[in-house]
C-alpha positions as CSV (number, residue, x, y, z in Angstrom):
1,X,42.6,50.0,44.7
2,X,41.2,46.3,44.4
3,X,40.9,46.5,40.7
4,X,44.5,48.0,40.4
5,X,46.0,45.0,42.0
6,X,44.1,42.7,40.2
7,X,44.9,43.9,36.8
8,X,48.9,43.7,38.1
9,X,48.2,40.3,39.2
10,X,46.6,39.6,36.0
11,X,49.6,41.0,33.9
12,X,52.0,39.3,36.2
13,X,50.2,35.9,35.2
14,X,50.0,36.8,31.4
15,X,54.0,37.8,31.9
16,X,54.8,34.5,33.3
17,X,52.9,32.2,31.0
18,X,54.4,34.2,27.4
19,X,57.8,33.5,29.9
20,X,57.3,30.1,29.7
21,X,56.1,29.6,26.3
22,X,58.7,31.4,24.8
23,X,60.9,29.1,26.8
24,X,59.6,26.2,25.6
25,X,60.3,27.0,22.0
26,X,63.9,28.1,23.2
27,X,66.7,25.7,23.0
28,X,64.7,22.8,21.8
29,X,67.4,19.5,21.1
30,X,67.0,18.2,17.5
31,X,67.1,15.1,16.3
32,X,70.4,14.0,14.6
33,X,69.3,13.5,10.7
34,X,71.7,10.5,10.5
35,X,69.7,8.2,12.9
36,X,66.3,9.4,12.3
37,X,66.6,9.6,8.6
38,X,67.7,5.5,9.0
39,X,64.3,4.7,10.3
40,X,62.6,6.7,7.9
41,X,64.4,4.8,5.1
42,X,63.7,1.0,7.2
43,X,61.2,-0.6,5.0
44,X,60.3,-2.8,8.1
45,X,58.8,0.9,9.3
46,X,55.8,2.0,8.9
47,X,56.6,6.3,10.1
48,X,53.4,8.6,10.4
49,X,53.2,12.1,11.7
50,X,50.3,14.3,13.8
51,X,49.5,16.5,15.9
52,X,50.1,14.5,18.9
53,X,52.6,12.2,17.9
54,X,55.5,10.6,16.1
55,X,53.9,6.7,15.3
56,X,56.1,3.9,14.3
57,X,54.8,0.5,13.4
58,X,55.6,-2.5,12.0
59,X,55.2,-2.6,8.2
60,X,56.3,-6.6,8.0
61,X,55.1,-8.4,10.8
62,X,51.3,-7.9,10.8
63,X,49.1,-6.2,13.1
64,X,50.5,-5.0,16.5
65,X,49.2,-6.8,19.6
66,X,51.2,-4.1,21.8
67,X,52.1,-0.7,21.6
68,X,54.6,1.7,23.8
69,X,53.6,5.7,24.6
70,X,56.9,7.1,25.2
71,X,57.3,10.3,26.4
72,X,60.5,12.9,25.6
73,X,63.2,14.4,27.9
74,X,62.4,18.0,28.1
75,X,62.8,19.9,24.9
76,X,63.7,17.1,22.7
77,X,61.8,16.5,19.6
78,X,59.9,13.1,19.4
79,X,62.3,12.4,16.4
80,X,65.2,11.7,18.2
81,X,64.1,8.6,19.6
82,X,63.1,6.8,16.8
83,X,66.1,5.1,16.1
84,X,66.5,4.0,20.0
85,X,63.0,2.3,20.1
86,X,62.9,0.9,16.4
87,X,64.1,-2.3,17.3
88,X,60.5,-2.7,19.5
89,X,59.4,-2.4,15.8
90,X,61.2,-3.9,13.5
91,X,62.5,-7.4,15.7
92,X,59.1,-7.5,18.1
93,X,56.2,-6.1,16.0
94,X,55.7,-3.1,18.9
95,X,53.7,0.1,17.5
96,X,55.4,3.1,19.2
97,X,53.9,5.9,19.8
98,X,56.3,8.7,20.9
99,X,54.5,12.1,21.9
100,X,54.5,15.2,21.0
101,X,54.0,17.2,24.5
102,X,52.7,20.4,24.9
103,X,55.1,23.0,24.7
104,X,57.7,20.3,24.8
105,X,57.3,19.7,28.3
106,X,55.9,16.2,28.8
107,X,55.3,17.4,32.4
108,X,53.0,20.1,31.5
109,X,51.3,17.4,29.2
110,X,47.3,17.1,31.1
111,X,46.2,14.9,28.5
112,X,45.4,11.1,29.5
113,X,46.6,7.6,27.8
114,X,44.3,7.6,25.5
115,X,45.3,10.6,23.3
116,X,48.2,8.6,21.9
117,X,46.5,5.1,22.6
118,X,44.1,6.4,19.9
119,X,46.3,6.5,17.2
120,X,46.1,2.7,17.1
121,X,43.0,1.5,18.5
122,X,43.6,-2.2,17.2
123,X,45.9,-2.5,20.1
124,X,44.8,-4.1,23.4
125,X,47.7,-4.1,25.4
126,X,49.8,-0.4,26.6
127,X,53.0,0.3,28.0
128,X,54.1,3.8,28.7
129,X,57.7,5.2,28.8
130,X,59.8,8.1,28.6
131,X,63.1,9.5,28.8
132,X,64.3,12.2,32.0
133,X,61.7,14.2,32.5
134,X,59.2,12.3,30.4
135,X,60.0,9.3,32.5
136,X,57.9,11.3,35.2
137,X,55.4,11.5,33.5
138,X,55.4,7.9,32.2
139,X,55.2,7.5,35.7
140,X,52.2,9.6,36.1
141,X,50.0,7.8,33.8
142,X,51.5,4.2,34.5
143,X,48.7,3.2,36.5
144,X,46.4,3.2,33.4
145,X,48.7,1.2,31.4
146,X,49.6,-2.5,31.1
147,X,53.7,-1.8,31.6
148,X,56.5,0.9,32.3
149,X,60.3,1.4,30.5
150,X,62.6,4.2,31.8
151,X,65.4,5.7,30.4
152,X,67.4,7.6,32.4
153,X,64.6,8.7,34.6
154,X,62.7,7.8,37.9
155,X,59.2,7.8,39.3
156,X,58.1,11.3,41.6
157,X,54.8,9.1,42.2
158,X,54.6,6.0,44.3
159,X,54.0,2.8,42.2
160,X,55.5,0.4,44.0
161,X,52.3,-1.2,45.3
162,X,51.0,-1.5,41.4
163,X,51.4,-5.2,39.3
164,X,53.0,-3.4,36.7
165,X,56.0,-5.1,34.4
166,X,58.5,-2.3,34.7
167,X,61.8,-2.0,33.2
168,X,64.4,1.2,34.3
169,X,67.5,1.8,32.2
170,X,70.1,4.2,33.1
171,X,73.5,5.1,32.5
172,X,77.0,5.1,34.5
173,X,78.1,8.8,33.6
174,X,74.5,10.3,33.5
175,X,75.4,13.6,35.7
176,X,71.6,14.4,35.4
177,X,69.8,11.6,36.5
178,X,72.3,10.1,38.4
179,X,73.3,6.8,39.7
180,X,72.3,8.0,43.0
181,X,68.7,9.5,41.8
182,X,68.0,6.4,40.5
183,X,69.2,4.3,43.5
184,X,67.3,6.9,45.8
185,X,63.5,6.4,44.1
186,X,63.9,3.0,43.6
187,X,61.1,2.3,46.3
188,X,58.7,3.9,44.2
189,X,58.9,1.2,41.5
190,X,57.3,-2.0,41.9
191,X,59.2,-4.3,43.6
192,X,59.9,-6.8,41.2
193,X,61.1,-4.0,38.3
194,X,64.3,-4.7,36.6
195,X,67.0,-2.3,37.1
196,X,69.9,-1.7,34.3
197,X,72.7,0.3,34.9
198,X,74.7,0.3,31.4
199,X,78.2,1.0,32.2
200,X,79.5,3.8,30.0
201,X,76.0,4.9,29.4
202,X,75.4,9.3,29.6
203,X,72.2,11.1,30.2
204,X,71.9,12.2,26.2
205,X,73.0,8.6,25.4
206,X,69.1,7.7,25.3
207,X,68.4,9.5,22.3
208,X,70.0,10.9,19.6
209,X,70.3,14.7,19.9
210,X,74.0,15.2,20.4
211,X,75.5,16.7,23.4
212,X,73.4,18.2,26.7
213,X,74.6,21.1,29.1
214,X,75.5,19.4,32.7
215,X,75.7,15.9,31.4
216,X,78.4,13.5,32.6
217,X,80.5,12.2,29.6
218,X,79.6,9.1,27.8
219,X,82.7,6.2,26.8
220,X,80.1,4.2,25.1
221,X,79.7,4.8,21.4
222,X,75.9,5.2,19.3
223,X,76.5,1.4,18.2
224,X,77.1,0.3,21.7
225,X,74.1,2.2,23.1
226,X,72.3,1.0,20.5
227,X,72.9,-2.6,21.2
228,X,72.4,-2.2,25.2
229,X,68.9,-0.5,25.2
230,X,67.9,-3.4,22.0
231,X,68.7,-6.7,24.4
232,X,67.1,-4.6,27.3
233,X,63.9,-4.3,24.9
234,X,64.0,-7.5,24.0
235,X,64.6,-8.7,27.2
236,X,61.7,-7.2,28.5
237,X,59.4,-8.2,25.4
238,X,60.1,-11.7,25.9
239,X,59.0,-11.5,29.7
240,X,55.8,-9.6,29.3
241,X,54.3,-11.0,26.0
């Protein structure tokens, strides 16, 4: 009798974890090839590929003193944020390092800092971001690094007692994390984190993946978005280097 119900209890396990792998691989958001083929062309870029990661850095400027981990929404490819961080790159000499998670879930990602921090080890100085749900776990793994930068995203974990630069951006017609998500875990940033609401801005305006189910309707165009989240970028550059 006890054997039979462990063996269901062991199938029911195995069932749920092929459940959620094959979800993972379902539905996954591409990158639009317009965008990300323009960084791949940028001869201010430097693009490299692994297992872990999508690395950007600064082919122009010299060595990187700072780098950014950024984390994915969940089940968008790594890809489709290269365009929105480039300017870290090309205007600020930033390496960014934007992750591959496991199983495209950055939540589900157990792995420290230091996985991605290793694929430049020349750099000193760490921030760590992320987009939706990998803006949770940016938030997660903040206290090991040196700064934070949201998009569209808010912290589960409480940070507002850490000395940590942080910088949250979101959007007026996100209908995922909304104006009043963001408003409602503000107390678990640090006190003095700067807060951007970009009027106009959508959930899927962060990246460049096209459209997501549930999200509000942007009225700010790619050009527009891309100039908002570059002066926020560089805003926060200038502050906290």
């Amino acid at each position: 009798m006890l054997l039979g119900l462990l063996t269901a209890a062991l199938v029911l396990v195995l069932v749920a974890v092929v459940g959620v792998i094959a979800w993972s691989r379902t539905g996954v958001m591409t990158a639009e090839p317009g965008p990300w083929g323009d960084v791949v062309e940028d001869p201010r870029v430097t693009v490299a590929d692994s297992e872990t990661a999508l690395i950007l850095q600064p082919s122009e400027t010299g060595p990187a003193e700072t780098g950014l981990v950024f984390y994915p929404g969940g089940k968008v490819e790594p890809e489709a944020y290269a365009a929105r961080l480039s300017p870290l790159v090309t205007e600020h000499g930033v390496t960014v390092v934007i992750a591959r998670p496991t199983l495209n879930l950055a939540l589900l990602d157990r792995r420290g800092l230091d996985t991605f921090t290793a694929s430049a080890p020349e750099i000193g100085t760490w921030w760590v971001g992320g987009h939706s749900l990998g803006g949770v776990r940016a938030c997660q793994v903040a206290p090991d690094a040196d700064g934070l930068v949201l998009f569209a995203a808010y912290c589960a974990n409480d940070l507002s007692t850490q000395d940590l630069p942080a910088l949250s951006l979101s959007g007026s017609e996100d209908a995922l994390s909304t104006p009043e998500d963001i408003a409602e875990h503000r107390g678990n940033l640090p006190e003095a984190a700067t807060m951007l609401e970009i009027d106009g801005a959508n959930h899927a305006g962060f990246g460049d993946y096209g459209a997501q189910r549930g999200d509000g309707t942007a009225s700010l165009g790619d050009e527009e978005m891309d100039g908002e989240v570059a002066a926020a970028l560089s805003e926060f550059v200038a502050q906290h280097t």
